[in-house]
C-alpha positions in Angstrom: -53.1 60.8 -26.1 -50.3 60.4 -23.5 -51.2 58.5 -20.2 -48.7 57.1 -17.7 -49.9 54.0 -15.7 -48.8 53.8 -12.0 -49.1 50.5 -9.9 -48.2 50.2 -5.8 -49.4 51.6 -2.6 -47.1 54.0 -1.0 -48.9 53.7 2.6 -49.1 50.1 2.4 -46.2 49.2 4.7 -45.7 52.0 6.9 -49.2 52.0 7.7 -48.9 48.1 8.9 -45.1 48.7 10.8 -47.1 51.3 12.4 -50.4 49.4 13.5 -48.3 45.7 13.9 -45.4 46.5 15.9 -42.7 43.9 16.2 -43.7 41.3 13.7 -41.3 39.4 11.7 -40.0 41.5 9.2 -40.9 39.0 6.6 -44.8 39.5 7.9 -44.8 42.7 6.7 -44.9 41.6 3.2 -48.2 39.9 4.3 -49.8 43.7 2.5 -50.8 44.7 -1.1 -49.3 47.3 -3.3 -45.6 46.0 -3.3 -43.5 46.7 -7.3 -44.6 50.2 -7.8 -43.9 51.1 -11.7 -44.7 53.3 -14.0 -45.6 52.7 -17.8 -46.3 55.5 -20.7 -48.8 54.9 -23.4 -48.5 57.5 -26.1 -51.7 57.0 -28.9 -52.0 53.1 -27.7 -48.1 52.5 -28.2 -46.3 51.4 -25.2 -43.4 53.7 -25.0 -41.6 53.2 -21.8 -42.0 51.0 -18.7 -40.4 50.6 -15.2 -40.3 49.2 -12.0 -39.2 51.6 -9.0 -36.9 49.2 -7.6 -34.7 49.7 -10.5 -33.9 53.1 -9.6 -34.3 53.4 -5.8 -32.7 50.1 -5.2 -35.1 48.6 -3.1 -36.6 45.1 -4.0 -40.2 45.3 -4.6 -40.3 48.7 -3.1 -44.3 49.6 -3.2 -43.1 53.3 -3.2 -44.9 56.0 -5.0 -42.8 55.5 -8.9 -41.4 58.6 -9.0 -38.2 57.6 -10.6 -39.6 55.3 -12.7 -42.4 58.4 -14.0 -39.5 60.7 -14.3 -37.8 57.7 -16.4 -40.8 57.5 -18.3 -41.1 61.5 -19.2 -37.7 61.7 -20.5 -37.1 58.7 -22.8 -40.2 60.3 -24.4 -38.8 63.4 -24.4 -42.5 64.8 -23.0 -43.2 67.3 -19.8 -45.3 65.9 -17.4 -48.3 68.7 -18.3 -48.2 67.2 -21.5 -49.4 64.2 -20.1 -53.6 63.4 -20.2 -54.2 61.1 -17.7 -52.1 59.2 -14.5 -54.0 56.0 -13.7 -53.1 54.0 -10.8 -54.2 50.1 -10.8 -56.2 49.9 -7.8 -59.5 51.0 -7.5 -61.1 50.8 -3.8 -63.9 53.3 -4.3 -66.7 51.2 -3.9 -65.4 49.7 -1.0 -65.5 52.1 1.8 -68.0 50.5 3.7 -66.2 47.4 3.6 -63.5 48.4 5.6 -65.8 50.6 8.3 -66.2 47.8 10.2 -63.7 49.0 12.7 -61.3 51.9 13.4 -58.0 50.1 12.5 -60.1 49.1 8.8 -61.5 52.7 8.7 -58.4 54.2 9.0 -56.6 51.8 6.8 -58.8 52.7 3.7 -58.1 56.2 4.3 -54.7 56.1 4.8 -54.1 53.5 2.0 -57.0 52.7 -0.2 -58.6 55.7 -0.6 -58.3 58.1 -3.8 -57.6 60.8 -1.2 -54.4 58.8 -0.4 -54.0 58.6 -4.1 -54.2 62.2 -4.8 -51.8 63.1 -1.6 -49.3 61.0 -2.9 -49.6 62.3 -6.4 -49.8 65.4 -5.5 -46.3 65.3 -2.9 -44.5 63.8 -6.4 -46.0 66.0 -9.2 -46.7 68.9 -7.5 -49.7 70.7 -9.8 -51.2 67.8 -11.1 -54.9 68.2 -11.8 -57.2 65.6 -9.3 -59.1 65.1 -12.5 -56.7 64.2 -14.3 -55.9 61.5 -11.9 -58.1 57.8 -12.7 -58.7 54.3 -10.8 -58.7 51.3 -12.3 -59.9 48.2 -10.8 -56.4 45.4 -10.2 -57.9 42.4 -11.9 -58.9 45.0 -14.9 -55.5 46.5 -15.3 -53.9 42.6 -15.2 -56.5 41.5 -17.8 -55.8 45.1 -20.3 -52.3 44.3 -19.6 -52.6 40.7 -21.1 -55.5 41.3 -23.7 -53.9 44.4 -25.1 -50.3 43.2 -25.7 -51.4 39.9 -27.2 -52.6 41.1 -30.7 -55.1 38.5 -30.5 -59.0 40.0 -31.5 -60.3 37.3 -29.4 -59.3 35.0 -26.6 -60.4 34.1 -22.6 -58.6 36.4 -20.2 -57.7 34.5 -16.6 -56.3 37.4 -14.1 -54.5 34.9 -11.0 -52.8 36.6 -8.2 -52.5 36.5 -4.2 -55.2 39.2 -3.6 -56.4 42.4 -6.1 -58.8 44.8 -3.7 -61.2 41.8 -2.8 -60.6 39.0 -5.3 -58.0 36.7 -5.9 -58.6 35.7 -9.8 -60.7 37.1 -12.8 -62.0 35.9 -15.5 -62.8 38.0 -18.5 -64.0 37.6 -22.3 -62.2 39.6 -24.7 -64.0 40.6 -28.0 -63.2 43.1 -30.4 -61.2 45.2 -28.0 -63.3 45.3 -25.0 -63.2 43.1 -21.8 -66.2 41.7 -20.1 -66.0 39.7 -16.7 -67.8 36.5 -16.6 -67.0 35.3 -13.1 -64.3 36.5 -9.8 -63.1 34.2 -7.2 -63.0 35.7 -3.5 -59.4 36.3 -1.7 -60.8 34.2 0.5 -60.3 32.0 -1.7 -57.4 32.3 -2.9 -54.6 30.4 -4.4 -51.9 33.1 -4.3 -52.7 33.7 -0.6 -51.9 30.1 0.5 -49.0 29.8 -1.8 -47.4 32.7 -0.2 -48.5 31.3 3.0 -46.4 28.4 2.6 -43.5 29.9 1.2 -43.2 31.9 4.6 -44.3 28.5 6.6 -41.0 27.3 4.8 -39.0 29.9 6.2 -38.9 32.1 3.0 -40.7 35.8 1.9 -44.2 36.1 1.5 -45.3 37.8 -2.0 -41.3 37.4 -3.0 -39.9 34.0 -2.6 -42.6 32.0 -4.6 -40.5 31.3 -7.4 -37.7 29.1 -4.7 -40.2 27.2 -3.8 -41.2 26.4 -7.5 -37.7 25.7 -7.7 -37.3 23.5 -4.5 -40.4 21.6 -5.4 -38.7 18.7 -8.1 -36.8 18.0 -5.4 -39.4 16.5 -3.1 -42.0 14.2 -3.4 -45.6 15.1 -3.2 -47.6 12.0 -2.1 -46.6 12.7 1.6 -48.9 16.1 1.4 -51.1 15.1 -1.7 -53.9 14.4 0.4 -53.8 17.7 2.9 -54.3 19.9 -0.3 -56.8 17.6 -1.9 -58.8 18.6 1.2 -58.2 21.9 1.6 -58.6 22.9 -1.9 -62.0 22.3 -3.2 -62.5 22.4 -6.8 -66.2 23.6 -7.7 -68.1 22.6 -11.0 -68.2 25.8 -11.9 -64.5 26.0 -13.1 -64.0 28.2 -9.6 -62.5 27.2 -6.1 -63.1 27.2 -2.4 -60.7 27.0 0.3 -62.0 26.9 4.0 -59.1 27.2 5.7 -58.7 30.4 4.2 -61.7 31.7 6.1 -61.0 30.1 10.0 -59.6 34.3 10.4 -62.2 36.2 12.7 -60.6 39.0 14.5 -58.6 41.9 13.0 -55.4 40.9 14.1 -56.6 37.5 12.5 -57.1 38.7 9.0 -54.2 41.1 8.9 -51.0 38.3 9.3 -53.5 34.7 8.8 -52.8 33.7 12.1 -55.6 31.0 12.4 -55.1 30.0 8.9 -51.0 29.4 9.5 -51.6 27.5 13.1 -53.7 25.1 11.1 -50.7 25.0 8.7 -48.3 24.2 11.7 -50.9 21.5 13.1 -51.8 19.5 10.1 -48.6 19.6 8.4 -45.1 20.6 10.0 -43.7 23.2 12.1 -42.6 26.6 10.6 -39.2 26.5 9.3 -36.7 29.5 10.2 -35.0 31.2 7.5 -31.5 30.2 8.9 -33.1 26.1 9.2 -31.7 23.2 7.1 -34.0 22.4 4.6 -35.0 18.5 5.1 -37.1 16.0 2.9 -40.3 17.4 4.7 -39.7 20.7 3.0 -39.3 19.5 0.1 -42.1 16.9 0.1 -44.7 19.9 1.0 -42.8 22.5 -1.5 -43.5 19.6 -4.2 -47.0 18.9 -3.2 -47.9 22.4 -2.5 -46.8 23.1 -6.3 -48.4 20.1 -8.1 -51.8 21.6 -6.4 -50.7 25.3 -8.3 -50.6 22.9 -11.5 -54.1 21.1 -11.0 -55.7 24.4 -9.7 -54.7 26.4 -12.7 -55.4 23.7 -15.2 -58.8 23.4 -13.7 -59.6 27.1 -13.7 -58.3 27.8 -17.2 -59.9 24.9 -18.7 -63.4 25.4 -17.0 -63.7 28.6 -18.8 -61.8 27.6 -22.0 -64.7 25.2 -22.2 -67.4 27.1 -20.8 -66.7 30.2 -23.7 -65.4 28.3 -26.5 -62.3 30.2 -26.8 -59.7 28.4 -27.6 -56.8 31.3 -27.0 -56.1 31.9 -23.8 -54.3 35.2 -22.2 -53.0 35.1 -18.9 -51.5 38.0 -16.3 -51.4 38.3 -12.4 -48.4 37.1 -9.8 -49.6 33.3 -10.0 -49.2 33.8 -13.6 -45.2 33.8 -13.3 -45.2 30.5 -12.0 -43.1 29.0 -14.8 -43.6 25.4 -13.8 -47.5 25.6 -13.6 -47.5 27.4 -17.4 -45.4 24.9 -18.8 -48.1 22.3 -17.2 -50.8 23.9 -19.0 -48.8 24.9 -22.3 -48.4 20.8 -22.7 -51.9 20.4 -21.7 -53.3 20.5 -24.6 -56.4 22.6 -23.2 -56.1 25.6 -25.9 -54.9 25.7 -29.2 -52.6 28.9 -28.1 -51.7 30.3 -24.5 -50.1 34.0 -24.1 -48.9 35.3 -20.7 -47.9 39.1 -20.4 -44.3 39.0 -19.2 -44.5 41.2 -16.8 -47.2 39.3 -15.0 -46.8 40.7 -11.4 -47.7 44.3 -9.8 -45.2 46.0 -11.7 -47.2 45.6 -15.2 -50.8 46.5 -13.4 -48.9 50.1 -14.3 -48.9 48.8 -17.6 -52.3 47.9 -17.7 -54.1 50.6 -16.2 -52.6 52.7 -18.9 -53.7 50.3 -21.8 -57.3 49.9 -20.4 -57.6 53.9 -20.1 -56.3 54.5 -23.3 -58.9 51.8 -25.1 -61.3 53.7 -23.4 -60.7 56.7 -25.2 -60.5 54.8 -28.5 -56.9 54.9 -28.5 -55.2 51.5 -28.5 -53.2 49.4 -30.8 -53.5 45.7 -29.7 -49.9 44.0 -31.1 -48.2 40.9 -29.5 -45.5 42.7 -27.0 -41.9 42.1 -28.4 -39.2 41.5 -25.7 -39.7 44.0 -22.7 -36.8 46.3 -23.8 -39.1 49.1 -22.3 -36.7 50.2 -19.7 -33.6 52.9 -20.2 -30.5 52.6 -21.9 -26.9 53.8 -21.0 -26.0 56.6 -22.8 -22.1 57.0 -23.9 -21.3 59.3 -21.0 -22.7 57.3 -18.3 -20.4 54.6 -19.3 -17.6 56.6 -19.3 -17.9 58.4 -16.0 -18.3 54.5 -14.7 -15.2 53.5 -16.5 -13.3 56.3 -15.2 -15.1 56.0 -11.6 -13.5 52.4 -11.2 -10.0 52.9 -13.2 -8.1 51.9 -10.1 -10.0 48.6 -10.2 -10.5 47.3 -13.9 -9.0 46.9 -17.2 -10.5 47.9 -19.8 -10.3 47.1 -23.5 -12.5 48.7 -26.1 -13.9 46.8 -28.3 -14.6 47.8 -32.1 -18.0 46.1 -33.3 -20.9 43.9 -32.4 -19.2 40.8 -34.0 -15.7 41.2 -32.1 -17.8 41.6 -28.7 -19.7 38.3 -29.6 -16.5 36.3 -30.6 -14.6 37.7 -27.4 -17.6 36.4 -25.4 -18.1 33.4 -26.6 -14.6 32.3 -26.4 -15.4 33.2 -22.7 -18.3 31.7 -22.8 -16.5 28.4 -23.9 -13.6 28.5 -22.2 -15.6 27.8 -18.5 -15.7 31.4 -17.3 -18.6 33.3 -16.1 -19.4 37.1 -17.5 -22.0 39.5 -17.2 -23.5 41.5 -20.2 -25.0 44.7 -20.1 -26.0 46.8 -23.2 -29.8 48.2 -24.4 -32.3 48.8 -22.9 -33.5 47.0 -19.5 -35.9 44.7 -19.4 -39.5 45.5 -17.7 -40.7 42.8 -15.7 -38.9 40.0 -13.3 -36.7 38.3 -16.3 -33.3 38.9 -17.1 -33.7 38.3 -21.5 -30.2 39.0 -22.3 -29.5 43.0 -21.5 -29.3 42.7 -18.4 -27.7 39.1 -17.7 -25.1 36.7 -16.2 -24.0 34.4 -18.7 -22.1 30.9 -18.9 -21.6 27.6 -20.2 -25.1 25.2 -19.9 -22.6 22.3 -20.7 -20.4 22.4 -17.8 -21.6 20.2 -14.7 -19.9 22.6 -12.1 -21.1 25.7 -13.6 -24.3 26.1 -11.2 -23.2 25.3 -7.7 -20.3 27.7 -8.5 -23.0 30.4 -9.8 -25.1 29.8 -7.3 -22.0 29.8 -4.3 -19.8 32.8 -5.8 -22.2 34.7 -7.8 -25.4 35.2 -7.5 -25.1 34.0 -3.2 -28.2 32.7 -3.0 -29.5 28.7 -2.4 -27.7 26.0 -3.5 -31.0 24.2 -5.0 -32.0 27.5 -7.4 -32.1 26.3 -10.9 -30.7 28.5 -14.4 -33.0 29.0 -17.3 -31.2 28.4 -20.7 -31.3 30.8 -23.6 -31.8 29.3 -27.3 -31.5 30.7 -30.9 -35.2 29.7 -31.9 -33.6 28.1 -34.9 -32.5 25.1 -32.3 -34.6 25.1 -29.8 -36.0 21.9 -30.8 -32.8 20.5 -30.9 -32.5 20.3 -27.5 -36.2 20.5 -26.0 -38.9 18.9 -26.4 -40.5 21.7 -28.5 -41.9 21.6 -31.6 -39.2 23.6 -34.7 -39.2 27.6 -33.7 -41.2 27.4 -31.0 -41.1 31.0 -29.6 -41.0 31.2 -25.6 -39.0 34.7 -25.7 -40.3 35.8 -22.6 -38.6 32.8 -20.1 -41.5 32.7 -18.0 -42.8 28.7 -18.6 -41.0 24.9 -18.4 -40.4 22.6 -21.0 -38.7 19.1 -20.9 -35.2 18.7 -22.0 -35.0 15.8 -24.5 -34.2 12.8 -22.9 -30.7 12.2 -24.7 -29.3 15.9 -23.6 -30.5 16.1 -20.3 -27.0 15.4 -19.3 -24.7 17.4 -21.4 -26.7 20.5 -20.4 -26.3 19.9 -16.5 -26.4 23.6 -15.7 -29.5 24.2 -17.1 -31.5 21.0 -16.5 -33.9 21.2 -13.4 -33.8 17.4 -11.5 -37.2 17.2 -12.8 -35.6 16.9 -16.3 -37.4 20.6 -17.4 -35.8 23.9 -17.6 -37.4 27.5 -18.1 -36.6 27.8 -21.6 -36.2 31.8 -23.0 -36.0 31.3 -26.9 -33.9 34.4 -28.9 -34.5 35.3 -32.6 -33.2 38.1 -34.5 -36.2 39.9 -34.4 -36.4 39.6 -30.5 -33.1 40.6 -29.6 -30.1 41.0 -32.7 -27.7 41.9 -30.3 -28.1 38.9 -28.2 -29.2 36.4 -30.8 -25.4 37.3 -32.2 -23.5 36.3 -29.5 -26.0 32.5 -29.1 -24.5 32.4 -32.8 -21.3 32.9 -32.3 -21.6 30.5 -29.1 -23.0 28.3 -31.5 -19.8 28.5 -33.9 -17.4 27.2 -31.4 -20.2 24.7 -29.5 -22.7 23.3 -32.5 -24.7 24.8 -29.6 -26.5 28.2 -30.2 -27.5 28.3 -25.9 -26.4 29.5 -22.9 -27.4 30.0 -19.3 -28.8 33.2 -18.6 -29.7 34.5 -15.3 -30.7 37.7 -14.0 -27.6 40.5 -13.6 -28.1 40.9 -9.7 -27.2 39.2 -6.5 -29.9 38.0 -3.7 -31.8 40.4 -2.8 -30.9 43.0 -5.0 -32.9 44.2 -7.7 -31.6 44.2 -11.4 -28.5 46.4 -12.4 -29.6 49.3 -13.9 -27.0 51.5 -14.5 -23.0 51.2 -15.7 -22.0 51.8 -12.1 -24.4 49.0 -10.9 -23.3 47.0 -13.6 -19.0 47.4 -12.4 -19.8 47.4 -8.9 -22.0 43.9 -8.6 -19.0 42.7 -11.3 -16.6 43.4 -8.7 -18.2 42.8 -5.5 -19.0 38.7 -7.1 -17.1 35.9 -8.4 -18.2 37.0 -12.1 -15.2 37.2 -14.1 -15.5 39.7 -16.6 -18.3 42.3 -17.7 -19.3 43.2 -21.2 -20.8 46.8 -20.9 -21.4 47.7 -24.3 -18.6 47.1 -26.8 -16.2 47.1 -23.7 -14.7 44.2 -22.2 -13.9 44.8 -18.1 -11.7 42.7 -16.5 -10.0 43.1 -12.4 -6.8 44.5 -12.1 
């Protein structure tokens, strides 16, 4: 059985730019259905998976995937009337009368929401699609089949936590012997995701894409100075769920559409709204640090409500709030369940994923295995990187390269010697994490190594921290992990030890954490090679490894993306393949 997963909402944003005139750009984000993707199941295996953005160049584009689908069809060498089933992962079909409170709602669920949107959209992509062959799945449920059926666990509690999924903002579901059963939801007004996001645009940043800088501006401030605002304004309930009032002060439509009465409150009881182009002062940082420690109680106390109320001691977690790295690793050290799995692709981009998984265990056909590394996305075939090569010959040097090993030692000499290179090869990764296909690449030991990333590379704030990547063999060497612990996915904190917090200055968050991706043969050879060879010439088998892209740019995808972010940055040479690229 062949089934391709879709996630985003096409109408989304044009419907709002057309009904909201003149808002702040960044408002318009204030919407669902943003990181369209698409994701092919084939018999329960996960064959392919990408996110839209990757090929249209848009970041978090909620377009219809067709690029992605098309992407999809041909690394699986299928037709698309081969395939059974598209499922999309929204499902507002009992809903309807929800949204007929007023015209604006009315015609927002048709335009948007409805399966007849759905089927337009499908049908102005893949012409001659059958309507029946063409299936809903509910947001929360494609998070949860995205988590349950990649974790290759028979049992476990399933907690679904993101900004808003039709009407709720987190799920929680018991998984038993392949099927999922809900137990308890908690309303999006309600929701924990919501006045995250809220805050992060308060602070001057995007709404539903900026989240992660303010996990990383939050070790930075202090939280007692806000402590007491979210202890009031998030109420936890005996019944492991939440309530939060001010969430609910919205009354009119233009209310509930941008938060207006729930973001004066903001500007009233805490500070005033920060531009984009504003210094960023203590203040910021003291609410960016409180704001996050509530994330860390909140999802402690939900998780470990349920974990107690069910027994289960495995936990499986998936939704946008589920990428906060710095809330996992509070939880992983928590000590609440015995084991804790979250599907790397967390956000809207692996709901695609998900509805696939959930449609295909409903026809029986499933095979629930712990995901490996995402390598789920395409690979650049011998002529593409030649046509690039030859594209850019006025610009680079090129020297070709004759193994694996002899493109690991030239690296790591790089690597060693203080410079900064890029390394493409494989597949791309689905999901938000650069795990060492797609990657920048540097020294962790050298103490200048992130301003100047930050500044000349990447061009994006000075505070942003860098994730090292381990061989699994040593990553208890330097963290306080117990031996091969296996993080592969790079998506939770954990404590530097104490006596290396300063040779690894690059790497180490002020906080004395750092978002630890772990790399094992099995994971990644190619990769775990070159952390060798690093390793050789260092004692230390680690790097820092951060995302091949610059702000606001989505992922490299191709060879051409790859040479032209190389040259348009202060990244000094590019590994594409066996080839080593350097400016003329």
């Amino acid at each position: 059985m062949k089934i391709i997963g879709i996630s985003g909402l096409p109408n989304s944003v044009p419907f709002k730019q057309k009904h909201w005139p003149g808002l702040d750009p960044r408002e318009y984000r204030i919407s669902q259905g943003h990181d369209a993707a698409a994701a092919l199941i084939i018999d329960g295996e996960i064959v392919a998976a990408a996110a839209e953005e990757r090929f249209n160049r848009k970041k978090h584009t909620g377009d219809f995937p067709l690029c992605a689908i098309s992407y999809c069809l041909s690394e699986a060498g299928i037709a698309l009337e081969e395939v059974d089933e598209i499922a999309h992962g929204f499902d507002y079909s009992r809903l309807q009368q929800l949204y007929a409170g007023d015209p604006i709602s009315a015609k927002l669920y048709r335009e948007v929401f409805s399966r007849e949107a759905l089927l337009e959209a499908v049908t102005n992509s893949l012409p001659g699609v059958p309507a029946d062959r063409v299936h809903s799945v509910n947001h929360h449920l494609a998070h949860a089949a995205s988590a349950y059926f990649t974790s290759g666990w028979k049992e476990c509690l399933v907690v679904v936590i993101d900004a808003m999924g039709e009407i709720h903002s987190a799920s929680i579901f018991a998984a038993t012997d392949g099927k999922l059963v809900k137990i308890r939801e908690i309303s999006a007004n309600d929701s924990i995701g919501i006045l995250y996001s809220l805050l992060t645009l308060h602070l001057g940043f995007d709404f539903n894409a900026d989240e992660y800088k303010i996990m990383g501006l939050a070790p930075y401030g202090d939280p007692t100075r806000f402590r007491s605002f979210f202890e009031e304004v998030v109420q936890f309930r005996a019944d492991g769920t939440i309530r939060i009032p001010i969430l609910r002060l919205n009354q009119s439509r233009d209310e509930r559409e941008n938060y207006l009465k729930t973001r004066g409150y903001l500007s009233e009881r805490l500070l005033p709204p920060r531009k984009p182009e504003d210094e960023i002062t203590d203040m910021h940082r003291d609410l960016a640090a409180a704001l996050q420690e509530c994330l860390n109680r909140t999802v402690i106390h939900i998780c470990r409500s349920f974990g107690e109320s069910t027994g289960l001691r495995k936990l499986a977690m998936a939704g946008g709030v589920a990428l906060n790295c710095a809330a996992n690793g509070k939880l992983l050290r928590s000590g609440v369940f015995d084991e804790i799995y979250i599907q790397p692709a967390a956000g809207d981009d692996g709901v695609a994923l998900g509805a696939a998984l959930y449609r295909s265990s409903q026809a029986g056909k499933i095979i629930n295995r712990r995901i490996p590394v995402p390598f789920y996305g395409p690979a650049p075939c011998a002529d593409q990187v030649e046509v690039a090569l030859r594209q850019f010959s006025d610009r680079i040097c090129v020297t070709h390269l004759g193994s694996l090993d002899q493109t690991c030692s030239e690296a790591a000499k790089l690597i060693v010697d203080g410079r900064v290179l890029a390394w493409y090869r494989g597949r791309m990764e689905f999901g938000p994490r650069a795990l060492g296909n797609r990657s920048i690449l540097a020294d962790p030991a050298n103490p200048h190594m992130r301003d100047r990333i930050n500044a000349m590379v990447k061009k994006r704030e000075a505070f942003r921290p860098f994730a090292p990547a381990v061989s699994v063999d040593q990553v208890h060497r330097w963290f306080e992990l117990p031996p091969e612990t296996e993080l592969p996915y790079m998506i939770a904190t954990a404590d530097v030890r104490e006596e290396h917090r300063a040779a690894f200055p690059a790497v180490t968050h002020v906080d004395g954490t750092a978002r630890v991706q772990t790399v094992s043969p099995r994971d990644n050879s190619d990769f775990y090679a070159l952390l060798r060879a690093v390793g050789k010439a260092t004692g230390r088998e680690m790097v820092l490894n951060t995302s091949f892209n610059v702000k606001g740019q989505p992922i490299v995808n191709t060879p051409r993306e790859a040479i032209e972010t190389f040259l348009g940055t202060g990244i000094e040479f590019l590994f594409v393949e066996n080839s080593l690229i350097s400016r003329k």
